[in-house]
N, C-alpha and C positions, 0 to 999 in steps of 0.2 A: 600295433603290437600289444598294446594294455588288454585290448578284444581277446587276441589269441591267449592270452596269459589267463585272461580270466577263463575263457572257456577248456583251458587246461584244468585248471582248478575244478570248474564242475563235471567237468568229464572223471577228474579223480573221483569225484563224490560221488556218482553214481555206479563206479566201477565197485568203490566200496560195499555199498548199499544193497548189491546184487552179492557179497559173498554172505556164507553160511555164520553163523553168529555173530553178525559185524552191528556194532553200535555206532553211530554215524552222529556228527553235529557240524551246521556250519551257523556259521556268526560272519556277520558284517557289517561295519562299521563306518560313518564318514564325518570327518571332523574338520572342523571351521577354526584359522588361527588367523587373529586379525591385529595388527598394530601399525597405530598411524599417529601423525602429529607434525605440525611444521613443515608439509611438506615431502617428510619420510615418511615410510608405509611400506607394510610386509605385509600380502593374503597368502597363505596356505590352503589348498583342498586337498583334503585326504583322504579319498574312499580307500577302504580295502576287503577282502574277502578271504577267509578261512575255511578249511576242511580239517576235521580229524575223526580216524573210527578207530575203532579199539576191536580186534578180535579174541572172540573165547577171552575176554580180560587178560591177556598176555602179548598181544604184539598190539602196538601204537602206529597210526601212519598218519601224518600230516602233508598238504600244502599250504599252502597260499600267495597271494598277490599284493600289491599295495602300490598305489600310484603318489606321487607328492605333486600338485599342481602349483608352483608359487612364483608370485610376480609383486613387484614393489618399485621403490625408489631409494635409492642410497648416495653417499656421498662415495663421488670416485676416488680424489682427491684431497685428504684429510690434513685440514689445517692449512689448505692453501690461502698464498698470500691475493691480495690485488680489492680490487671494488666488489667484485661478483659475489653474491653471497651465495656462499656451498652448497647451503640445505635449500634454497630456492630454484637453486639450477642440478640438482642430484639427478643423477641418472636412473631413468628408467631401467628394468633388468625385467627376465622373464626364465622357468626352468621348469623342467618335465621330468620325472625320476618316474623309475618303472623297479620296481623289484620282485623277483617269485622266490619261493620260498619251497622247499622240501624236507622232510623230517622223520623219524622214524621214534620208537621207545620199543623196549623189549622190559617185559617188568617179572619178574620171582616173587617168590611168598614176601621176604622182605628187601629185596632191593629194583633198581631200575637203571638201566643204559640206556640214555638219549644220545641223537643227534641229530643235527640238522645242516642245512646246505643253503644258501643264500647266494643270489645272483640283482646286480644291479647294477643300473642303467642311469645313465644322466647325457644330458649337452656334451658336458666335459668332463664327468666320473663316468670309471666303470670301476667296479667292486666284485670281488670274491669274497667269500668268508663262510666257516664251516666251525662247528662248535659240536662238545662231547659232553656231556652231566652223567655222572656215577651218583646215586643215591642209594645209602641203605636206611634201613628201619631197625634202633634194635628196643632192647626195655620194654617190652610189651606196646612196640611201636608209640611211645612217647617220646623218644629220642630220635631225630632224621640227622644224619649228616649229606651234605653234598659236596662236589668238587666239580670244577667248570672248565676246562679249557678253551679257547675261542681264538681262531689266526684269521686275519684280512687282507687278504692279497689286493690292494688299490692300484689303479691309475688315476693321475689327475693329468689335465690337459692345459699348458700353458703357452706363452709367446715363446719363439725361437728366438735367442738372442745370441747365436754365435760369437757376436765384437765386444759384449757385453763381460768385460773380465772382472769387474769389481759387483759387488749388489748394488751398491749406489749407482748403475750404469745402467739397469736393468726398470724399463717402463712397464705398466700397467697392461693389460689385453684386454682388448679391447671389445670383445665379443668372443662367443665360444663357437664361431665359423669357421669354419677348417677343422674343428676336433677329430681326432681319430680320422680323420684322412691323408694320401702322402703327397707329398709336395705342397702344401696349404701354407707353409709359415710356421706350426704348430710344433708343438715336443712332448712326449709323455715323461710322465714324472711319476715314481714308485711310491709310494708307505708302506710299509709293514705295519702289521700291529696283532701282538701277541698280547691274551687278557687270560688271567687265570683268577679264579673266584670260589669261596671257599663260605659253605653256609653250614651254621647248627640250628636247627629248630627243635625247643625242649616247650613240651607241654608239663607243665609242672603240677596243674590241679586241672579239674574238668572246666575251670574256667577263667584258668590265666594261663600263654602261653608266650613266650620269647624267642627271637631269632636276633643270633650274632651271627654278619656277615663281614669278609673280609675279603679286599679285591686288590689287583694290581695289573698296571697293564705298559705295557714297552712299546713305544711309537718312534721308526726310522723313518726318515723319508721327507717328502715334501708335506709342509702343513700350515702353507700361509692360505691367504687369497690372492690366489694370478690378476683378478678386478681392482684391486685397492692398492693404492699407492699416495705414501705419508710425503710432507714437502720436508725435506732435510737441509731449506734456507738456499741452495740453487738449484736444485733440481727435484723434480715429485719422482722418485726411484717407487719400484712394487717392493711393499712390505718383505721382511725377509725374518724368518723366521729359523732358530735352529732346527735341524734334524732330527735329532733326537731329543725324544722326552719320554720319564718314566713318572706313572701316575700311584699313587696309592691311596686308599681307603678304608677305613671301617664303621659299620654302619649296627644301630640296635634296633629294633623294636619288641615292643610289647604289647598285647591285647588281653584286657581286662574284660569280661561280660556279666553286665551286671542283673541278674536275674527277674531281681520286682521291675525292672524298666525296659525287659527285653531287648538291651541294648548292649554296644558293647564301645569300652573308650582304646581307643588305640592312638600310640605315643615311640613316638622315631627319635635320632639322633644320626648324624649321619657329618662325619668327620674327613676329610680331603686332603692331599699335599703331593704336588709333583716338581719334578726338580727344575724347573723355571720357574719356581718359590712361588707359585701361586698355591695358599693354601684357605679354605673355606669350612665353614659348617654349617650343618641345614638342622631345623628341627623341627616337627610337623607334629600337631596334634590333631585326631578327627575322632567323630563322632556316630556310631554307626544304629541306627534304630531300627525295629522293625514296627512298620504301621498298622495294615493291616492284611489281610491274609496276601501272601505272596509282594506285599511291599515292603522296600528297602530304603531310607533313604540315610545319607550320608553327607557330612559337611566336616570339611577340613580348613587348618589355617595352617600357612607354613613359610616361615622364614628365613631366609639365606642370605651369607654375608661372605667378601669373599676378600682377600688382599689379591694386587695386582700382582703381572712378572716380573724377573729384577731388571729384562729389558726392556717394561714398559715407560715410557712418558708420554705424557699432556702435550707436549711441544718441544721436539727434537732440535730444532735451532736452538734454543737455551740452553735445553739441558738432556744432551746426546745421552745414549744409554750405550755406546760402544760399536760393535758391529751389527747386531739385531735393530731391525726396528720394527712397529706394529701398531694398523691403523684398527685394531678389532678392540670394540670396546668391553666386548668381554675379555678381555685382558688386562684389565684397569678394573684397579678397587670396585667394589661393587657392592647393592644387596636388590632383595627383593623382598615382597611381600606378596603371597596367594592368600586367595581367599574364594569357594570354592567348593563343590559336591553332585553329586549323584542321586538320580532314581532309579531302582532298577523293581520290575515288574516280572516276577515269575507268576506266568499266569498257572492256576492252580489246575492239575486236572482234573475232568470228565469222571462220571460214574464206571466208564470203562477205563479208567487209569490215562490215558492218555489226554492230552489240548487239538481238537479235531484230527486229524491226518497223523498230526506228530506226538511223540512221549514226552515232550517241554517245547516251552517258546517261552524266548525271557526278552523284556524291551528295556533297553539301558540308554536312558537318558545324564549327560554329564554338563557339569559350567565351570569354567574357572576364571577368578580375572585375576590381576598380575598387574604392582605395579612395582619398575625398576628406580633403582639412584644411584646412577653414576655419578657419583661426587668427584670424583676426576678425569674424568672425559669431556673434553669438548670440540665442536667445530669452530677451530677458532676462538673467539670471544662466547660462541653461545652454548650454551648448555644442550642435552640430546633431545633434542622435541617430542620424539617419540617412543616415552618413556611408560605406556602403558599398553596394556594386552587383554584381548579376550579368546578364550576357546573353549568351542562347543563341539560335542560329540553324540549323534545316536545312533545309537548300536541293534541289533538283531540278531538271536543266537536260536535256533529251532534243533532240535533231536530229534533221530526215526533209528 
């Protein structure tokens, strides 16, 4: 399927390519996310593939694809009692996600209407979702405002448990066989999720500019993991998570260029709180240079902190948190530490304006590493092993 999906995509491209004023780019990308320790382990492969042309500068058309390839080892059972130690005997898992993507932009002297259409695939998701951007320009286009709508029609795939009246009745699944087929044992489970997003971008001098961003988003529906299931002292029931959750945010940044260093400092803040009281802040500072002709290179540091849910605990035999429970450790106090950047290589062009064949070709080289502290999460007695992260990214972006 990921074949056909792809070669959908370049059949766009070329259908493009072939019309009358059409400015054409594609970029492609594949990224490596790896974290391992004690035993646990998460790979990620991520290729993906982009289209967009622009005609006469007024109509936008986009696709694209993106596969997630990821397989690991986790603990099924968290906080189970007995000899067996958790993270030694964690279960293997394995998952294939397939997404395509279509999109359009329609743009005026100063404004723009986007949208776009999303389709995705998994074992045991399948996803809908489709998003609108209104942006104008005004102030002698110094001033941009935007506004986002975004809804996500979800299925997730979980065990049939008909006899199963309470949560505490209800076991783990055990694999994603049977998914989306009838008679298998299996059941689908809905989400909604409605996101609406509101951005100002003010250029204030030719070389300081800021954006305030504000976001909010309404999630119905199923939202635990149908795999995991916490031990509640006589039985390992699957985590059970509310329904509903409403998220909010507001986020700043600013970019500073400083002219004798042809560089430029840019500095975020980015503020969190949804109503399972988990509420966090991020702040990130980078660095952006330019080296030599057509090089880029960029280094960021960035720090996040977060409190836990007010359903979550460490260990539910002690100290029950009511009828929720929840074995994700992103749901427990937390922070992190990145540290992290980019090269990116716009190769310069030719005496005829162009970079051989094409009118640009940019090569985007990225790293990042990440390390986490769950300072209250554990299996059991031991703390999370595998509490560190790398991901790498190189990209390819060509114009005709």
């Amino acid at each position: 399927m990921q074949l056909k999906l792809a070669g959908a995509v370049l059949g766009f491209a070329l259908a493009l390519a072939s019309g009358a004023h059409a400015q054409v780019s594609v970029s492609t990308t594949n990224t490596v996310y790896r974290e391992a320790g004690g035993g646990l382990e998460t790979t990620s492969i991520t290729p993906s593939l982009r289209i967009q042309g622009t005609i006469q500068d007024r109509v936008t058309l986009r696709a694209g694809w993106e596969a997630d390839v990821v397989s690991g080892a986790s603990v099924a059972v968290v906080d189970a009692p007995g000899a067996v130690d958790a993270i030694t005997s964690a279960t293997e898992w394995s998952d294939f996600r397939n997404t395509a993507t279509a999109g359009f932009g329609i743009k005026s002297e100063y404004a723009t209407l986007e949208g776009s259409y999303t389709y995705g695939t998994e074992n045991d998701y399948r996803s809908h979702a489709f998003a609108l951007t209104a942006s104008a320009q005004l102030f002698e286009r110094n001033t941009t405002f935007s506004l986002t709508y975004g809804r996500g029609f979800d299925r997730v795939c979980n065990l049939l448990q008909p006899r199963a009246q309470e949560s505490v009745d209800r076991v783990r699944m055990p694999s994603s066989e049977g998914c989306f087929e009838d008679d298998a044992g299996r059941e689908e489970l809905k989400l909604a999720l409605h996101t609406v997003q509101g951005a100002w971008t003010q250029a204030w001098a030719p070389i300081f500019a800021t954006q305030l961003t504000l976001s909010a988003q309404i999630l119905n529906g199923y939202q635990g993991n149908p795999y995991r299931a916490v031990w509640l002292g006589r039985v390992a029931a699957q985590e059970n998570h509310p329904e509903n959750r409403a998220r909010y945010a507001a986020g700043l940044g600013l970019r500073f260029w400083v002219n004798p260093l042809k560089g430029a400092l840019q500095l975020s803040t980015r503020v969190y709180r949804d109503t399972w009281d988990v509420s966090s802040i991020t702040a990130e500072a980078a660095w952006e240079q330019r080296v030599l002709e057509g090089f880029t290179v960029r280094a960021r540091l960035r720090y996040y902190n977060q409190t836990g849910a007010a359903f979550y605990s460490d260990d539910y035999v002690r100290f029950p948190r009511g009828q929720y429970f929840t074995g994700d450790r992103e749901l427990s106090p937390m922070s992190s530490w990145l540290v992290g950047g980019h090269v990116a290589y716009d190769v310069p062009p030719g005496e005829d304006g162009g970079v051989g064949p094409f009118a640009g070709f940019v090569i985007l080289a990225k790293f990042d590493w990440v390390k986490y502290d769950f300072r209250d999460f554990h299996y059991g007695d031991a703390a999370v092993p595998n509490d560190r992260a790398i991901m790498a990214t190189l990209g390819l972006e060509a114009s005709f």
